[in-house]
C-alpha positions in Angstrom: 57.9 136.4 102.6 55.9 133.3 101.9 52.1 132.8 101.1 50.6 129.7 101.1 46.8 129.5 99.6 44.4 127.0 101.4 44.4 123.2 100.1 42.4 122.9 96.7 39.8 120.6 96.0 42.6 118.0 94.9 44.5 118.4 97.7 47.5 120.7 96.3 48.6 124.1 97.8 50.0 126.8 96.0 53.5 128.2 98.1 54.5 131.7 96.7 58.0 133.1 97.5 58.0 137.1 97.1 61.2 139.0 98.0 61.7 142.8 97.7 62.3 144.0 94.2 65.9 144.5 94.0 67.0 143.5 97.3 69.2 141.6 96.6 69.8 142.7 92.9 70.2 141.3 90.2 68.7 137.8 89.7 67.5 135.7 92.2 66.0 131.6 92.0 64.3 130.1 94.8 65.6 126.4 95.2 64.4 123.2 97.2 63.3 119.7 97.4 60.5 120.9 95.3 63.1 121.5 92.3 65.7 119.0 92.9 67.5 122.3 94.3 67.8 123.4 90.3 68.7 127.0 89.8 67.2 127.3 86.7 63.3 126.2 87.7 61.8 128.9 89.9 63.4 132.3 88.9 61.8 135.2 90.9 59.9 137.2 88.7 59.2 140.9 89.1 55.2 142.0 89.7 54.0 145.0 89.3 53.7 144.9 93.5 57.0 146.4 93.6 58.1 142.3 95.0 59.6 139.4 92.8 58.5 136.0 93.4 57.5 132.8 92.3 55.3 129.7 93.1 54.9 126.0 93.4 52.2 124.0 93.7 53.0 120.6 96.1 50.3 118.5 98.2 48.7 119.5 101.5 50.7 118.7 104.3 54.2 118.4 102.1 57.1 120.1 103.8 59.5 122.2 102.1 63.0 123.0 102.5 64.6 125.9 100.5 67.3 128.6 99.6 67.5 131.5 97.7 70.2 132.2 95.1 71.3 135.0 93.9 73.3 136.1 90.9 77.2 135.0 91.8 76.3 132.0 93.8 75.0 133.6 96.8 72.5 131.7 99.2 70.7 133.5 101.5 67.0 132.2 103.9 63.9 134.0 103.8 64.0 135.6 107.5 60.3 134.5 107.8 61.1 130.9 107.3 62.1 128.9 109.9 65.5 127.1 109.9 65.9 123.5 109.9 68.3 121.0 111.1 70.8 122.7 108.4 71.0 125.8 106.6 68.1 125.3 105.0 64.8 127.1 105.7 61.5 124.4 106.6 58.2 124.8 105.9 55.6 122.2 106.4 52.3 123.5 103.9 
């Protein structure tokens, strides 16, 4: 699932990915253009909201394209996301 908060007064959104704790298990990075598609930046975190997630903070109108990996190299799409050209999923914030 992905939120997305209304722009700020400086023009930035906030774009929170939340999965399902534990599904898949183990851990579990959300990767994109955002990052430079680096593992190691956005780990999903658990929350006391039974979900994991975490969140980036790009300008209005930036769109986003994005994975999720999961412990032993496996990519998977958020099923709320819409796929691009690729395998990756697009969002436009």
């Amino acid at each position: 699932m992905i939120k997305t908060s209304k722009p700020g007064r400086d023009g930035t959104v906030r774009v929170t990915f939340a999965l399902p704790e534990g599904q898949p298990g183990g851990a579990v990075s959300v990767v994109g253009n955002f990052n430079d598609w680096n593992p190691h930046t956005h780990p999903l975190r658990k929350r006391a909201n039974q979900t994991r997630s975490a969140a980036v903070t790009v300008k209005a109108g930036t769109t986003l394209q994005f994975r999720y990996l999961a412990e032993g190299g496996v990519w998977f799409d958020d099923e709320t996301a819409p796929a691009g050209q690729g395998a990756d999923a697009v969002i436009t914030v």
